[in-house]
C-alpha positions as a Markdown table, in Angstrom:
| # | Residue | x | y | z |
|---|---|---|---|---|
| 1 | Unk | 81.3 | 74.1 | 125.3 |
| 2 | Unk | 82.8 | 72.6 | 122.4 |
| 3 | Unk | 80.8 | 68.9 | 123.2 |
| 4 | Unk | 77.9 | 71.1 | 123.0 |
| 5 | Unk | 78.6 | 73.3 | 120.5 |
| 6 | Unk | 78.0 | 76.1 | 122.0 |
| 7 | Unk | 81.6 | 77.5 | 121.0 |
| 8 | Unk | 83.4 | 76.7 | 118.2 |
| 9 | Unk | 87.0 | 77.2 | 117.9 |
| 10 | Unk | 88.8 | 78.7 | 114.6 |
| 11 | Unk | 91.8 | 77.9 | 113.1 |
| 12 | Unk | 94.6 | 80.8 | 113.5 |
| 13 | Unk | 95.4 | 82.5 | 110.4 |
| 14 | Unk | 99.2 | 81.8 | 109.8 |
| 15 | Unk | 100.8 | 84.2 | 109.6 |
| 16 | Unk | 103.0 | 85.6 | 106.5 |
| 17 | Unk | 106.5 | 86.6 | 107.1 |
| 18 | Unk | 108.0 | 88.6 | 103.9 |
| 19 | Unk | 111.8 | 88.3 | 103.4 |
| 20 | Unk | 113.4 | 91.3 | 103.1 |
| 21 | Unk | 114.9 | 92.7 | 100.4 |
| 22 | Unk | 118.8 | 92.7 | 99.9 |
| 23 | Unk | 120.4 | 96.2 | 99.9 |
| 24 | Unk | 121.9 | 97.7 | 96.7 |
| 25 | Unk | 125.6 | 96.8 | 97.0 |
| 26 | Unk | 126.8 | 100.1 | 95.3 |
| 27 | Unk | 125.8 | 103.7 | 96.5 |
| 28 | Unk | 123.6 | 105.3 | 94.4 |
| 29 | Unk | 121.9 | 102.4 | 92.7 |
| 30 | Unk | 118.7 | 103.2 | 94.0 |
| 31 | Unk | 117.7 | 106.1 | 96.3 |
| 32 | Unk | 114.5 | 106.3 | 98.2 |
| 33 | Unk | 112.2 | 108.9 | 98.4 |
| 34 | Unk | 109.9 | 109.5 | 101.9 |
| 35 | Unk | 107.8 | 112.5 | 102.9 |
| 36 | Unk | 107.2 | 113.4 | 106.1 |
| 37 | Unk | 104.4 | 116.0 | 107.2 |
| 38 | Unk | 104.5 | 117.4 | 110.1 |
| 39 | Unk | 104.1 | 120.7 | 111.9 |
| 40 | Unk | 108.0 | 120.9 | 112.1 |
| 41 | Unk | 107.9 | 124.3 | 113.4 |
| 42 | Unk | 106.0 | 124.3 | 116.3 |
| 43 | Unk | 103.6 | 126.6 | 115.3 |
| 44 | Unk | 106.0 | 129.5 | 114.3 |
| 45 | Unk | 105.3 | 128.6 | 110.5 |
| 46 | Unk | 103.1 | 126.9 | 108.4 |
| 47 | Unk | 103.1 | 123.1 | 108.9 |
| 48 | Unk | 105.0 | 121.5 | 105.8 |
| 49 | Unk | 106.2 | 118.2 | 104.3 |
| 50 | Unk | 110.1 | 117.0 | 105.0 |
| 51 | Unk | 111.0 | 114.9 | 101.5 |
| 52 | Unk | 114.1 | 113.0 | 102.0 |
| 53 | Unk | 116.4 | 111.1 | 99.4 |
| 54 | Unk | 118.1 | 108.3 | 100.7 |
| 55 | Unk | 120.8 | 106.1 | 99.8 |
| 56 | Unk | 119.5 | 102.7 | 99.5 |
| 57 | Unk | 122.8 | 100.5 | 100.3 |
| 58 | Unk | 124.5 | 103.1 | 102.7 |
| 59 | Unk | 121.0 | 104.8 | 104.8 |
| 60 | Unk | 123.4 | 108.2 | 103.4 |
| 61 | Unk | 120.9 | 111.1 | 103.1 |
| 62 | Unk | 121.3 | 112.5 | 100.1 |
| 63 | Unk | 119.4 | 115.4 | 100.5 |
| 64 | Unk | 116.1 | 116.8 | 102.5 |
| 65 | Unk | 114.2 | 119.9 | 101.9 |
| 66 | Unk | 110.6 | 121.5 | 103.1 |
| 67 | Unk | 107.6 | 121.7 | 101.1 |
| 68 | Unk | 104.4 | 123.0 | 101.5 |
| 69 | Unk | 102.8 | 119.5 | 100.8 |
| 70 | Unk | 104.0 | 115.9 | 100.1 |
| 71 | Unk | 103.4 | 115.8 | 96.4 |
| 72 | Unk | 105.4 | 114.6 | 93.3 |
| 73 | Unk | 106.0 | 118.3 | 92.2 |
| 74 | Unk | 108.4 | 118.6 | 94.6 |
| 75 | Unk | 110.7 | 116.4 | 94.0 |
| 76 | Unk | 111.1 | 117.8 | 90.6 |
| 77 | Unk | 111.5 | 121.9 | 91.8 |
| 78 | Unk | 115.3 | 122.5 | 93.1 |
């Protein structure tokens, strides 16, 4: 098929592999910030956002709470 061109093969795209970033050696130095939404209570309650800090160089969770919505507001509001 390829004689005839009929099919005509592609090169692969090659692919990227990023390095990962080194932890932070201290705790502290950088915590991260995720949001999870989710229907965490089965239909008992409202369906609400989980927002967790975590400690970058230790996976420690800092601290978690329930909001109504995965927004920047809440990580301000204590």
């Amino acid at each position: 098929m390829i004689e005839w061109e009929i099919w005509i093969s592609f090169r692969r795209k090659t692919v990227r592999i990023h390095q990962q970033r080194a932890r932070r050696p201290c705790f502290g130095e950088m915590i991260q910030i995720d949001g999870s939404p989710h229907n965490w209570f089965e239909g008992r309650g409202d369906a609400c956002c989980l927002i967790v800090f975590i400690d970058d160089a230790t996976s420690y969770i800092v601290h978690m709470q329930f909001f109504p919505s995965e927004t920047s507001l809440g990580l301000v509001k204590k």
